[in-house]
C-alpha positions as CSV (number, residue, x, y, z in Angstrom):
1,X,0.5,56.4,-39.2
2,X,-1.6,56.0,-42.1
3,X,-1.4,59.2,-45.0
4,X,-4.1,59.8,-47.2
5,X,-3.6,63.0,-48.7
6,X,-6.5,63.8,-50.3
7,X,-4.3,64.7,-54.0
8,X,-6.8,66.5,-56.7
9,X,-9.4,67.4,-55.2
10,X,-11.1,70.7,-54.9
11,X,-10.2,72.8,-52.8
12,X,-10.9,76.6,-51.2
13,X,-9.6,79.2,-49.3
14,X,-11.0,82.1,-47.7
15,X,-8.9,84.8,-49.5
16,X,-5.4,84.3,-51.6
17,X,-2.2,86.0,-51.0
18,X,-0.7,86.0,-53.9
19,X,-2.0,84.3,-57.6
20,X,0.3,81.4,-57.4
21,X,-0.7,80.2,-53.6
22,X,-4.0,78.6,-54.4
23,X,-6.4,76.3,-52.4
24,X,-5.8,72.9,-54.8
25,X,-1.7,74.0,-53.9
26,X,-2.3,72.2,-50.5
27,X,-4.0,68.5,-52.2
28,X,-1.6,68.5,-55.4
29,X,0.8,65.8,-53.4
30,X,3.9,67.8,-52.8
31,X,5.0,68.0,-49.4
32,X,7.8,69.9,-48.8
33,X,7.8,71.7,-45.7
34,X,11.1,74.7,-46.5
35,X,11.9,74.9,-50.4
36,X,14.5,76.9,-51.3
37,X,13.7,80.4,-51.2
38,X,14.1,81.0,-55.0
39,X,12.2,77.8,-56.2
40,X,8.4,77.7,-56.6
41,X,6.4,76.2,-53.9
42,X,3.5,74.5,-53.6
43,X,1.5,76.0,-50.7
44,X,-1.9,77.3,-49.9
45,X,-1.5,80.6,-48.2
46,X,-4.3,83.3,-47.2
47,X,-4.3,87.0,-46.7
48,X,-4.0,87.8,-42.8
49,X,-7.4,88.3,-42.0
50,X,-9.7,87.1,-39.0
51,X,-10.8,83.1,-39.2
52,X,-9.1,82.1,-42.4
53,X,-10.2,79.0,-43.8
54,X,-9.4,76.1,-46.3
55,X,-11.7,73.8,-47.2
56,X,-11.3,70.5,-49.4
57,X,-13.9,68.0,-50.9
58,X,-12.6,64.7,-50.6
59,X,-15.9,63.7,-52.6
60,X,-16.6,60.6,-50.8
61,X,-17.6,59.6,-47.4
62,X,-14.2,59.3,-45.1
63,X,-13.7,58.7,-41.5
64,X,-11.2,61.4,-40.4
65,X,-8.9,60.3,-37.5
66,X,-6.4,63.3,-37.2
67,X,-5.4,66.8,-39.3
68,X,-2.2,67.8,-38.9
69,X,-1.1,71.0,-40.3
70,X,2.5,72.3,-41.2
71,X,4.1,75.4,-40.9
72,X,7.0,76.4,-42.5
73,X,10.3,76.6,-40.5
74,X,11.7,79.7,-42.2
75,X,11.4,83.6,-41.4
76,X,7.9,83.6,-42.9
77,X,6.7,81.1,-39.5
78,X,4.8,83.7,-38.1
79,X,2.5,84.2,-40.5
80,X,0.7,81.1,-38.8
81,X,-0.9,82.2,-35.7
């Protein structure tokens, strides 16, 4: 499988949980799916609302294949439904 994360771009979400869980968190290249609970992370993470969304520009024209998207393995995995 071919990755290309789309690092730097811009990014949105629909709504922010907290100041520090930002759209760009998602395309700045660190992929760690469980840090440690007292280290920062680098996730994009929503408000619980109806049809959240994140959006990216990848500023180019791309032919997209596949999306996968991770959810952590921790407590907190039920806060993706």
């Amino acid at each position: 499988m071919v990755s290309c994360l789309p690092t730097d771009k811009p990014a949105w979400l629909s709504s922010l949980y907290r100041e520090d869980t930002t759209a760009d968190e998602a395309v700045d290249g660190i992929y760690v799916i469980e840090p440690p609970i007292d280290e920062a992370v680098s996730i994009a993470h929503s408000q619980e609302q109806i049809n959240p969304w994140w959006r990216v520009n990848l500023q180019e024209i791309h032919c997209i294949i596949a999306v996968n998207i991770t959810n952590r393995i921790s407590k907190f995995a039920q806060c993706m439904v």
